[in-house]
C-alpha positions as CSV (number, residue, x, y, z in Angstrom):
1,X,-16.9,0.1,-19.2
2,X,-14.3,0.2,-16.8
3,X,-13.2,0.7,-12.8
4,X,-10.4,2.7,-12.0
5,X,-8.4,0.9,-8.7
6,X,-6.2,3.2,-6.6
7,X,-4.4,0.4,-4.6
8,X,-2.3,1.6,-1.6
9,X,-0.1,0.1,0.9
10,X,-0.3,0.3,4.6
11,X,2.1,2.5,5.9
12,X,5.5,1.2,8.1
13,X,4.6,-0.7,10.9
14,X,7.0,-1.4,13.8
15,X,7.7,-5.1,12.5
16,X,8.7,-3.8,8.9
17,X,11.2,-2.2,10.8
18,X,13.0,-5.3,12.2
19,X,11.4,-7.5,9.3
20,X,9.1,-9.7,11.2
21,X,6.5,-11.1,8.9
22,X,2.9,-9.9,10.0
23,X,0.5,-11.8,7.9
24,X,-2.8,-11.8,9.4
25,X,-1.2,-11.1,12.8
26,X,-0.4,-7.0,12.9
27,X,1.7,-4.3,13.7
28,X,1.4,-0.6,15.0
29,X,2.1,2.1,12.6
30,X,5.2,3.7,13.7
31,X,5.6,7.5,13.6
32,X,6.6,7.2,9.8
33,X,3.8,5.0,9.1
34,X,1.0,7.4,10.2
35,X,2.9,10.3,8.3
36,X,2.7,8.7,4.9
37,X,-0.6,7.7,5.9
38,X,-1.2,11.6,6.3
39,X,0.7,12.0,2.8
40,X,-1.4,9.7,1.0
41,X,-4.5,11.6,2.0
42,X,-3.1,14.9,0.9
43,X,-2.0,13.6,-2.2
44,X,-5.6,11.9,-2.9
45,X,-7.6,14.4,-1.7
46,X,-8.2,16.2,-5.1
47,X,-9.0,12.7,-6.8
48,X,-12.9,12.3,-6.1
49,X,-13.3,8.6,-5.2
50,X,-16.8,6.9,-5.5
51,X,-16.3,3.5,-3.0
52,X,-13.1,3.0,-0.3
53,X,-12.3,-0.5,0.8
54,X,-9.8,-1.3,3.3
55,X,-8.2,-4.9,4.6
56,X,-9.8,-5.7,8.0
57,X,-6.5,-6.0,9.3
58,X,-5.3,-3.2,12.3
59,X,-2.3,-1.6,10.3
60,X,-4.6,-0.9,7.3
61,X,-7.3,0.3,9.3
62,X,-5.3,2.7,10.4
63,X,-4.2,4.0,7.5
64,X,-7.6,3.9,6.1
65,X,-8.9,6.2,9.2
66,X,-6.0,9.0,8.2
67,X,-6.5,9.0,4.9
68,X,-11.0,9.1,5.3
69,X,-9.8,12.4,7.4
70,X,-8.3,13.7,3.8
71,X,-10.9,12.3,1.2
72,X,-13.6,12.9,3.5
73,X,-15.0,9.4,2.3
74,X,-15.9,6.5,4.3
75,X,-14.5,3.1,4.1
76,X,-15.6,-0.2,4.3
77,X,-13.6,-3.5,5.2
78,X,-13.0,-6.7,3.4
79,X,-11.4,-9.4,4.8
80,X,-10.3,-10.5,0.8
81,X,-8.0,-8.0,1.3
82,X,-6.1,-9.2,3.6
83,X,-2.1,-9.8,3.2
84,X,-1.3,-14.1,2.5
85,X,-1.7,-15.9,6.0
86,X,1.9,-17.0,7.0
87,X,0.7,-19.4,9.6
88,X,3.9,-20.4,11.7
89,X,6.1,-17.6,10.2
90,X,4.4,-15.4,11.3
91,X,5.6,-13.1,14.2
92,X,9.4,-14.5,13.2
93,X,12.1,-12.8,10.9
94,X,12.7,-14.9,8.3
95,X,16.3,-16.1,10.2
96,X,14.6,-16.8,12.9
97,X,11.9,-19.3,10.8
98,X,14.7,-20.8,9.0
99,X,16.5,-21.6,12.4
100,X,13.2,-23.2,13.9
101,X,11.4,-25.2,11.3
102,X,14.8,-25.8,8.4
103,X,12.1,-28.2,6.2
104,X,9.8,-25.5,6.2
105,X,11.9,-22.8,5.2
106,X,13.4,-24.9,2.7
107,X,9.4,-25.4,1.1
108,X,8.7,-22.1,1.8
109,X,11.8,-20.5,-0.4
110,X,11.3,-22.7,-3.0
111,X,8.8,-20.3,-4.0
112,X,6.4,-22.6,-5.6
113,X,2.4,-21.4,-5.8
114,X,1.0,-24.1,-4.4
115,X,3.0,-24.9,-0.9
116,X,0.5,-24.3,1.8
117,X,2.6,-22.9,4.9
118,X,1.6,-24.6,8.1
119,X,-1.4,-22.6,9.5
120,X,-1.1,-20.2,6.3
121,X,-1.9,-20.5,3.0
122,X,-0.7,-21.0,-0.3
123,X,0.4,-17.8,-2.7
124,X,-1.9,-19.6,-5.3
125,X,-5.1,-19.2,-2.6
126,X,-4.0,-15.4,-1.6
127,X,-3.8,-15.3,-5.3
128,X,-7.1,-16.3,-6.2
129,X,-8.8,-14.4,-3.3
130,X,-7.3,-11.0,-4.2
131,X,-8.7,-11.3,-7.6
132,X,-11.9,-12.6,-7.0
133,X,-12.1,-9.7,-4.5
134,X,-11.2,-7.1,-7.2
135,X,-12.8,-8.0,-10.0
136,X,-16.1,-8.4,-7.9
137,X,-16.0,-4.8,-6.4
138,X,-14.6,-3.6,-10.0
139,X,-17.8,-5.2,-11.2
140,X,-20.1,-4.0,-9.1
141,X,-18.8,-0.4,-9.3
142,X,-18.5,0.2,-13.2
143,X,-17.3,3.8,-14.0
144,X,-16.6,4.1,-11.0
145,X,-13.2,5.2,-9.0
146,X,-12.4,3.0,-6.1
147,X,-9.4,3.4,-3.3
148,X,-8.6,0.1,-1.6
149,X,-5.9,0.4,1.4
150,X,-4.3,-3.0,1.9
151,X,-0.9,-5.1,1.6
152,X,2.4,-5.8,-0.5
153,X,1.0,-9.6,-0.9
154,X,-2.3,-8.4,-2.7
155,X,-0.2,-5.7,-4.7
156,X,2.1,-8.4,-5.8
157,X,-1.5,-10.5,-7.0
158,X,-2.4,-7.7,-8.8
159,X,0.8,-7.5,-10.8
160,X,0.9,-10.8,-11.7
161,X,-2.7,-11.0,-12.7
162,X,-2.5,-7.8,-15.1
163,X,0.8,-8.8,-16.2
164,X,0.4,-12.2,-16.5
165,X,3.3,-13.2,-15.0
166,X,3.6,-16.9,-13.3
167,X,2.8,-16.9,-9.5
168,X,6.5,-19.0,-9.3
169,X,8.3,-15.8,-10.8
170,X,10.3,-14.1,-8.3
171,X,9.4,-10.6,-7.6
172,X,11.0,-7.6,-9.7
173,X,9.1,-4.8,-9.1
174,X,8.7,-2.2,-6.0
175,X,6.7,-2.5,-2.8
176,X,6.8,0.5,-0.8
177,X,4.8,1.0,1.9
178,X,2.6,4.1,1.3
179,X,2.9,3.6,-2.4
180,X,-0.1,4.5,-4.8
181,X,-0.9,1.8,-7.3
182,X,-3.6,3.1,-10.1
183,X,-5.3,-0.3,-12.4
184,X,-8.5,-0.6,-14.4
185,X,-10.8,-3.6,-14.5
186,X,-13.4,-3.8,-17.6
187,X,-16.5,-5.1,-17.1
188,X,-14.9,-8.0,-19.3
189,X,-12.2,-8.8,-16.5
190,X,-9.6,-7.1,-18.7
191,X,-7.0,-5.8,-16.3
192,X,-4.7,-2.4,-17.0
193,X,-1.9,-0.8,-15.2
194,X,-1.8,2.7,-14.9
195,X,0.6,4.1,-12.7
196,X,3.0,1.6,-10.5
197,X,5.0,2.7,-7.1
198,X,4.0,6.4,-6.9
199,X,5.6,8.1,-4.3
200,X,5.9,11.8,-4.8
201,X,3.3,12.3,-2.2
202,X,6.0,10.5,0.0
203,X,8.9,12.9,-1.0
204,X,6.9,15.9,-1.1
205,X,7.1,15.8,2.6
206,X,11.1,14.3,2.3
207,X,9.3,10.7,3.5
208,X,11.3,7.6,3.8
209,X,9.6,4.3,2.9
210,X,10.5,0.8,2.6
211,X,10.6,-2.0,0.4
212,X,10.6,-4.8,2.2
213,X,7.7,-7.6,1.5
């Protein structure tokens, strides 16, 4: 037995723009952001989805609400979802963090799992709270299809887990907001990766989107 995970990311908020980090602080969808929202929706709608989770956090929300209009399913928010808390980063480009707190940045770019940003977290918790999260709901909803709307950070986790790749491995692979993401969870924990970075639904409609986590 098995869940099948559509994972999506938020669509562009106002600080991917300028490339202020959000975190657990947030960001308005810009113009673009809402349409891809709308495109998501349109390209799920024929896709008959049993459970909908979103992040708690305002820029997923919002997403979430378009795309319910589409799939005409409800969603339900889970704060496990959430993208990695960046504590004092966040709200700052990452020039502007490396100006102000130079020891920090020099922790923080070092990449390493277990640094705990001031305020924030490590990328080992967000790590372990992302798949906790998944493999619960995957669990609990057994042949079942599931959409969860929420952030690069947890899209990276779920990479790594069903690759298993090293949490201190630099990034390699796409993160575009309003991309679809298809896995499968077993009810043995097995993880699968389906489909990675979809985003004809994006250029369907001649949609921009950005890669920028």
């Amino acid at each position: 037995m098995k869940a099948k995970i559509f994972a999506v990311r938020h669509g562009e908020t106002e600080w991917n723009k300028i490339e202020k980090q959000q975190g657990h602080l947030d960001s308005n969808l810009t113009e673009l952001g809402r349409l891809q929202a709308k495109a998501i929706g349109d390209g799920l709608k024929k896709t008959n989805f049993d459970k909908f989770f979103s992040s708690d956090l305002g820029r997923a929300i919002e997403t979430s609400e378009i795309i319910s209009d589409y799939i005409r399913i409800d969603f339900v928010t889970d704060a496990r979802l959430r993208e990695r808390n960046l504590g004092c980063l966040q709200g700052l480009t990452k020039n502007e963090f490396k100006s102000r707190y130079p020891d920090e940045w020099m922790s923080f770019s070092q990449n390493d799992p277990d640094y705990v940003i001031p305020d924030g977290e490590s990328i080992k918790q967000r790590h372990v709270r992302a798949v906790n999260c998944i493999e619960e709901l995957a669990l609990q909803n057994m042949n079942s299809t599931i959409l969860l709307v929420t952030h690069g950070g947890i899209l990276m986790s779920m990479m790594y887990k069903t690759l298993k790749m090293p949490l201190n491995q630099e990034r390699s692979f796409s993160l575009y907001n309003g991309s679809i993401n298809t896995f499968s969870v077993s009810d043995k924990k097995e993880w699968n990766l389906e489909v990675w970075g979809d985003t004809h639904h994006l250029e369907k409609y001649g949609l921009e989107t950005l890669d920028d986590n």
